[in-house]
FITORTOR-200563 format. One record per residue: residue in one letter; x, y, z of N, C-alpha, C in turn. Coordinates in steps of 0.001 Angstrom, whole numbers, plus 500000, padded with zeros to 6 digits. Layout:
AXYZXYZXYZ ...
//
This chain:
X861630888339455431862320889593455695863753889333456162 X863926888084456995865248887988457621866052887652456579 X865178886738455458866210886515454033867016887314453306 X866235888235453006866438889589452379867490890381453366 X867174890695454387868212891500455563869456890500455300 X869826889304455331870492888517455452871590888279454194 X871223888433452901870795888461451690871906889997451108 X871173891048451463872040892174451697873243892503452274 X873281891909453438874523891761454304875367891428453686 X875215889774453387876362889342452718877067889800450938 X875882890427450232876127891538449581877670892489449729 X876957893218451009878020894583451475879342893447451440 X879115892443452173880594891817452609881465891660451420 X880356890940450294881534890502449437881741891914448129 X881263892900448320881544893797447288882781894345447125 X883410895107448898884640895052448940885514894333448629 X885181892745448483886500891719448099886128891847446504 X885445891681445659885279891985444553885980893258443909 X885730894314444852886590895336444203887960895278444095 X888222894855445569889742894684445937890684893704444756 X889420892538444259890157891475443256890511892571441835 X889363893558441981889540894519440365890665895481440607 X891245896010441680892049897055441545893330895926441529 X893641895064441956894710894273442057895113893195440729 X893866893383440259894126892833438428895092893223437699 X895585892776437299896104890741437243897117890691438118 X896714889588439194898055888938439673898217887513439766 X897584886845438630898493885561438170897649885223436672 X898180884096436017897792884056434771896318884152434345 X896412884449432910894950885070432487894725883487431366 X893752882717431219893021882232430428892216882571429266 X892748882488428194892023882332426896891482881529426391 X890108880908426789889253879650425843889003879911424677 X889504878968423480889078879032422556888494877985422067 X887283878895421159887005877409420295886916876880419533 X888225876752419214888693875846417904890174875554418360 X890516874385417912891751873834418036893273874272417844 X894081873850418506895742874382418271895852874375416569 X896475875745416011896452875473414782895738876020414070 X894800876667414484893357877470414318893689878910414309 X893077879615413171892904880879412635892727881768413990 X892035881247414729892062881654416277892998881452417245 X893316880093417160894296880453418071895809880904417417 X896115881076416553897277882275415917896849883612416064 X895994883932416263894872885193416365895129885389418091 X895000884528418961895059884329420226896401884668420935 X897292884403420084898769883776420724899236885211420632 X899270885431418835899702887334418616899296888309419613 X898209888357419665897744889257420986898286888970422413 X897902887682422574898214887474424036899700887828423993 X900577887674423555901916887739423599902113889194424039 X901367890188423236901321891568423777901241891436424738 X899826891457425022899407891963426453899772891002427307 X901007890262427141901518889683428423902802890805429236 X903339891627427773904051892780428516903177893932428759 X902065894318428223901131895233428893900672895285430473 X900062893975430791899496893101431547900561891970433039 X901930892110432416902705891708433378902408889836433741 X901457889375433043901083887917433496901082887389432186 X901494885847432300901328884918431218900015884612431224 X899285884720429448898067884745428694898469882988427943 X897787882189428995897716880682428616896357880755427218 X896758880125426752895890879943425635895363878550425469 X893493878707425857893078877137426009892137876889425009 X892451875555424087891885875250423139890537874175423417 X889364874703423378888247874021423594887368873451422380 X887824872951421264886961872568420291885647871867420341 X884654872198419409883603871175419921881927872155419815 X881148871659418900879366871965419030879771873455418717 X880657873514417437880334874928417099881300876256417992 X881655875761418715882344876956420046881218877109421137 X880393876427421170879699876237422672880529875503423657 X881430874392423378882101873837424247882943875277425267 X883390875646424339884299876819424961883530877635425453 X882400878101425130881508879275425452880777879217426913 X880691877660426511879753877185428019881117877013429397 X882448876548428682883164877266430027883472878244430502 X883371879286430010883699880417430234882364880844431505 X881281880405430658879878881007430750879839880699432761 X880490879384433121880454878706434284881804879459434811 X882415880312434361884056880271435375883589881658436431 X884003881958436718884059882869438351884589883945437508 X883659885387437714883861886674436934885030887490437652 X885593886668437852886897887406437972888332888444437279 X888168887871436247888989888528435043890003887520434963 X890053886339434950891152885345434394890579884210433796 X889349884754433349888758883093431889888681884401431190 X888232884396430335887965885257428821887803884143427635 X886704883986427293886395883424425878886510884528424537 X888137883882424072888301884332422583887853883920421776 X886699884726421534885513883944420502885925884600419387 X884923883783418673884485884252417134882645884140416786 X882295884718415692881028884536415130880269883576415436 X881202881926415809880770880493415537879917880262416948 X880868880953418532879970880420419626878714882249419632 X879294883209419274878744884321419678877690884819418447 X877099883858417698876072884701416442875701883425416040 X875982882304415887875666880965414981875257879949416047 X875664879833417056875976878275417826874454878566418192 X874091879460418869872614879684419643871475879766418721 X871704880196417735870707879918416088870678878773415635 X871678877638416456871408876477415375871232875436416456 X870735876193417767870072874904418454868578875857419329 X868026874730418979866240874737419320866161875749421014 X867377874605421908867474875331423117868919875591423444 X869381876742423218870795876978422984871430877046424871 X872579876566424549872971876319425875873175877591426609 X873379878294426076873572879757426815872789880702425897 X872705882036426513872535883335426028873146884392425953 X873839884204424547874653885405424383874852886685425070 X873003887323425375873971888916425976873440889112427001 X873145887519427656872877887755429383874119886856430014 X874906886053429611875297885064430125877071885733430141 X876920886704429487878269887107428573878660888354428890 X880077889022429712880239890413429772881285890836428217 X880489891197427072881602891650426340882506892942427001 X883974892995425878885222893594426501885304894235424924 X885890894117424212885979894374422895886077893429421895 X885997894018420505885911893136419450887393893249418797 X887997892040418265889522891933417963889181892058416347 X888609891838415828889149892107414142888210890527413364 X887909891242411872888077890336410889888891889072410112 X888480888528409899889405887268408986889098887302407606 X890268886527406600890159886566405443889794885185404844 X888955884633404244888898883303403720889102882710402574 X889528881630402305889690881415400145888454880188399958 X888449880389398818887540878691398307888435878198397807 X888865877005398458889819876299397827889727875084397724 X890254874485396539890230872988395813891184872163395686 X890942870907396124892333869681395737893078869864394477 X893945869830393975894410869989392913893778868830391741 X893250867808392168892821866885391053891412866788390679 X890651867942391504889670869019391228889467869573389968 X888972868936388708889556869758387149889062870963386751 X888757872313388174888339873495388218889231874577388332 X889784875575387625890185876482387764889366877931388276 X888008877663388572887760879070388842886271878876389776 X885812879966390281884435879706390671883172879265389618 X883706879940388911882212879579387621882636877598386814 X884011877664387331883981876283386832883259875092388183 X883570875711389010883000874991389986881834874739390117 X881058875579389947879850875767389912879060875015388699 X879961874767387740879882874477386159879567872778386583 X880852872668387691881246870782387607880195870590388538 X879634871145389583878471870714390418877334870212390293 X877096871332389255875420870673388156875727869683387334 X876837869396387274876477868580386217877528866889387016 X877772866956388585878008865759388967876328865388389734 X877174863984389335875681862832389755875098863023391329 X876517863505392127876068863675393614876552864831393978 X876334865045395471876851865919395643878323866166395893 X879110867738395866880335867241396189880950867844397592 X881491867023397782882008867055399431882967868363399604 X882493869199401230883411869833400988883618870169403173 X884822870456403624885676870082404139885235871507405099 X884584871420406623884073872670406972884199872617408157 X885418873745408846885967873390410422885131874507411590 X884239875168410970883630876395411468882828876572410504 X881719877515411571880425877948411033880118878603410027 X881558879782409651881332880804408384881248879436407054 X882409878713407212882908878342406104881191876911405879 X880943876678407138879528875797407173878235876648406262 X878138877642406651876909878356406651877318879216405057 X878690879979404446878836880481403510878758879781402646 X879145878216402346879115876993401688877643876915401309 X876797876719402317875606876421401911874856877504401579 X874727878992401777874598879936400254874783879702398916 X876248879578399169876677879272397592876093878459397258 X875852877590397759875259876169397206873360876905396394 X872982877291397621871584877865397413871583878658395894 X872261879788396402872346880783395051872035880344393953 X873416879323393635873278878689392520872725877392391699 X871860877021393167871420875364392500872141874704392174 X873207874182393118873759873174393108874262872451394490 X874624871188394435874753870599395842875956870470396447 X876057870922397383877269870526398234876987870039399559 X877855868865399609877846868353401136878884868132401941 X878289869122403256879417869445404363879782868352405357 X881263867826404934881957867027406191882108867996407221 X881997867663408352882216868595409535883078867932410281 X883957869270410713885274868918411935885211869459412872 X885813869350414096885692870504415297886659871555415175 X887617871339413892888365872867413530888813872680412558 X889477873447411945890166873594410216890944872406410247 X892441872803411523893433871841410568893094870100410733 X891722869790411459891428868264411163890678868550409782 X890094869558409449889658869746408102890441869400407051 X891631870559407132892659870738406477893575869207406299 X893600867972407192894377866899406946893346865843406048 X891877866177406277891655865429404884891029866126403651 X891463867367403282891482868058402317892780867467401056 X893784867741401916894910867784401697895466866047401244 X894862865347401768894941863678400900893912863428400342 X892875864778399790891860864233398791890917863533398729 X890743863306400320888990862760401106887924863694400835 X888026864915400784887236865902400381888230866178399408 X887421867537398572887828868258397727887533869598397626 X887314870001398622886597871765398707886424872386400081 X886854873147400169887068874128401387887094875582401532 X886479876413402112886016877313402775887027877683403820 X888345878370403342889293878298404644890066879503405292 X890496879786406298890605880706406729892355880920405965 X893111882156406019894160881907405479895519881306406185 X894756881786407301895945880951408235895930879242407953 X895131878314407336894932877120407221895233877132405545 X895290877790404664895218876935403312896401878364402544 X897066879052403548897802880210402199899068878997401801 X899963878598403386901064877943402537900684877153401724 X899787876401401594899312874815401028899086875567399262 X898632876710399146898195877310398434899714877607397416 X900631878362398302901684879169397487902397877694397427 X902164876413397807903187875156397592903159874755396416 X901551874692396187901080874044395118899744872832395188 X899737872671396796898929871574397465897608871743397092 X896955872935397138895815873413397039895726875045395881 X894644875016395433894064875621394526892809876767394980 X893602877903394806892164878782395536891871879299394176 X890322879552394210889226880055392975889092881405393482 X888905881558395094888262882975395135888349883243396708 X888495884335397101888340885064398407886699884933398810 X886265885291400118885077885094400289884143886570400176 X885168887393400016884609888665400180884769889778398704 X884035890690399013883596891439398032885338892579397359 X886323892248397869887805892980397379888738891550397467 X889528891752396319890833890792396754891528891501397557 X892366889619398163893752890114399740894886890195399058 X895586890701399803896790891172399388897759889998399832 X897219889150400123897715887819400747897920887170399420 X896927887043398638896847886425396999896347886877395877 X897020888260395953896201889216394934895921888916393401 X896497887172392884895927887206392095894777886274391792 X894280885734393173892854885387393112891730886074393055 X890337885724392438889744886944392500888596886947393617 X888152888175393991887148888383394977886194887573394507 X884889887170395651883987886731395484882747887455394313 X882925888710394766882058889582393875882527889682392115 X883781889516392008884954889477390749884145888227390059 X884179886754390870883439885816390301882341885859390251 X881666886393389951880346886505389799878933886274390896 X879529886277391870878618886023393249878146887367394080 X876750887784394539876513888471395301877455888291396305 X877798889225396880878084889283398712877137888748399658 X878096887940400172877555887925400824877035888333402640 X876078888201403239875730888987404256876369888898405650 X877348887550405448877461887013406616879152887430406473 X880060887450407644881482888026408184881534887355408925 X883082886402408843884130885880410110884807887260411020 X884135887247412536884994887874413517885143887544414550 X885629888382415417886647887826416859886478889091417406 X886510888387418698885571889372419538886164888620420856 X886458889542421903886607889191423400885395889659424441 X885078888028425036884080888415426596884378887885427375 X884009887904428699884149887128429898882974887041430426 X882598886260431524881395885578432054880744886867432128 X879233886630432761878389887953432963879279887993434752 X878765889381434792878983889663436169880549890154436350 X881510890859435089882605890615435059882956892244435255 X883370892676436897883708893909437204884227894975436440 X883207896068436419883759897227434849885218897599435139 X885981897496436309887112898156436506888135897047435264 X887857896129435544888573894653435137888316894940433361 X886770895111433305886711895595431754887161896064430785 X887132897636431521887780898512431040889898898261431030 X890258897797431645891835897746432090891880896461430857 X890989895574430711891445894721429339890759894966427978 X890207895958428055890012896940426606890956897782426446 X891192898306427323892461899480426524893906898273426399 X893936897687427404895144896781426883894882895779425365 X893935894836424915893791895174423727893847896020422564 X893217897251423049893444898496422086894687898880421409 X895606898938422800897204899403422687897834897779421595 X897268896876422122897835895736421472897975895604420131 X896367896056419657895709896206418445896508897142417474 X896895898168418361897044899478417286899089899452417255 X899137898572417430901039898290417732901537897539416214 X902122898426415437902633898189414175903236896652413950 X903555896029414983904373894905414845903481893963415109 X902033894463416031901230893421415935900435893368415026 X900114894661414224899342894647413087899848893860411986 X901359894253411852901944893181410466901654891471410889 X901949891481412090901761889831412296900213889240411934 X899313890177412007897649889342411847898082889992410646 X897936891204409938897634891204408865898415890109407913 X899492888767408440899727887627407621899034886890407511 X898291886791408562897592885884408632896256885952408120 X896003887328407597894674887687406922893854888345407963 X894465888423408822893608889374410020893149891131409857 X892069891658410272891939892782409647891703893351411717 X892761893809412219892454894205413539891246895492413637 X890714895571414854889436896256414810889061896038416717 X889674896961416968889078897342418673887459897723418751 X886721897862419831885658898610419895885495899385421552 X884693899704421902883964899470422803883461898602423817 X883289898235424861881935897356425749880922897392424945 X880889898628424583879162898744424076879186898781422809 X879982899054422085879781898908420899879649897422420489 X880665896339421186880431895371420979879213894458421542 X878587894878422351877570894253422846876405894964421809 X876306895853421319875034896411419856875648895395418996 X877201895113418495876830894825417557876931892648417385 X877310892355419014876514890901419322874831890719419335 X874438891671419086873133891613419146872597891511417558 X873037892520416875872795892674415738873827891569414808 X874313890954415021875096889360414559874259888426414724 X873340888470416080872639887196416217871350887191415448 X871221888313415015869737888601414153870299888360412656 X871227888847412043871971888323411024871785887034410474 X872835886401411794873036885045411016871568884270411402 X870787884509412371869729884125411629868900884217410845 X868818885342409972868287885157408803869105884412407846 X870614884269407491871566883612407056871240882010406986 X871107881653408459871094880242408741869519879939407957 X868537880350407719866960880006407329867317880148406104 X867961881237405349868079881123403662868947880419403200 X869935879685404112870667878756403825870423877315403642 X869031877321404243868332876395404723868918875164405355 X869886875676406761870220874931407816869056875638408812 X868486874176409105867428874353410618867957874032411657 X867632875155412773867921874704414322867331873081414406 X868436872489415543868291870947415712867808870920417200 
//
């Protein structure tokens, strides 16, 4: 009983300082973990925003690159930082729908461990090929697969481009095998000298390489062409179902992360989101911006993690 009496007390004590930390939010810099590396579809995704809401927000938005196990590296710091409102894991799909599906005992739990804030937007991806690749299209690719002796290597810095790869592969009966990186542009440096030959890439990693001449895109990953390379064709254009699975980005902070604090970095996103100058900047990068809710984004982290696991089993990648 004295535990409990005791227990409570210190409760009352620290609620007031908790609040006091939420009405006084922000007064010094805010942390962005990410997970994937400088250079990363994310963190250009990271920087655009934060740059906003550093004049929204009045504090410098450090941007920390945590690569590593999918975006659990990053996920699991966040998961440990003090719910204060100055860690925030700028995730994507890879730590928040995939990372916990593809281990037996996943280091965290998505929608206990995690206060979502809102969801930041879509990405755009290409299939793209070395130039000494003798494929011009998806159906040629698909053409040269069956009929090489092994499999062919292909170059995969994240989970979409891991897990969409090995569909394709399924669909069509043929083999591909995934080199894995802890982000694109270590992907992207042995793409690009022809250690691999195939990639799954976000556009922020393969458009210049693309309009240079370096690389060769067959197809977008999705069911419309971008206006980024409108004369590649959609996935659906080449002859491929859609598929079920979507690259997104999404903002949370630890569980336990005060609604006042919540709410004050959702609408500052929002305003960020819906700002013409920040829209042209992602939409270069292939970004499709997209605010939500707390709650909307926490239905639809839930309904992602049921997704990609059916994704990950017909792909036939097994939890390890």
């Amino acid at each position: 009983m004295l535990k409990i009496i005791a227990a409570a007390l210190a409760a009352v004590l620290v609620l007031p300082q908790v609040e006091a930390q939420a009405q006084a939010w922000p007064s010094k810099p805010i942390r962005f973990v990410l997970p994937f590396g400088a250079g990363s579809a994310t963190d250009a995704l990271a920087r655009i925003t934060g740059q906003e809401l550093e004049q929204t927000l009045g504090q410098p938005v450090i941007v920390v690159p945590k690569p590593g196990a999918d975006g659990a590296l990053a996920a699991g710091e966040v998961k440990r930082s003090a719910p204060d409102g100055y860690t925030f894991l700028f995730g994507t799909n890879s730590p928040l729908a995939v990372a916990p599906n593809m281990q037996k005992q996943p280091p965290y739990d998505v929608l206990a461990d995690f206060t979502p804030v809102t969801r930041i937007g879509d990405n755009t991806f290409f299939i793209v090929v070395h130039p000494s690749l003798p494929v011009t299209s998806l159906a040629e690719l698909i053409a040269f697969a069956k009929a090489s002796p092994k499999p062919l290597d292909h170059a995969t810095g994240n989970t979409y481009a891991l897990v969409s790869m090995a569909m394709l592969a399924t669909n069509n009966r043929i083999r591909l095998e995934a080199v894995r990186y802890k982000s694109e542009p270590d992907a992207m440096a042995d793409l690009l000298s022809g250690r691999v030959m195939l990639m799954n890439g976000t556009s922020t990693s393969v458009l210049a390489h693309v309009k240079a001449g370096k690389l060769r895109a067959l197809s977008t990953g999705f069911d419309a062409r971008s206006p980024l390379l409108p004369d590649v064709p959609s996935f659906v254009e080449a002859g491929q179902a859609q598929l079920p699975i979507s690259p997104w980005f999404a903002l949370v902070g630890p569980a336990g992360l005060p609604p006042e604090i919540v709410d004050a970095m959702n609408k500052a996103m929002a305003a960020a989101l819906a700002k013409p100058a920040v829209k042209e900047q992602m939409q270069k990068h292939g970004f499709a911006p997209k605010s939500s809710t707390p709650a909307e984004l926490a239905a639809y982290m839930k309904d992602q993690l049921a997704v990609w696991k059916v994704a990950l089993r017909d792909a036939g990648i097994e939890p390890q």
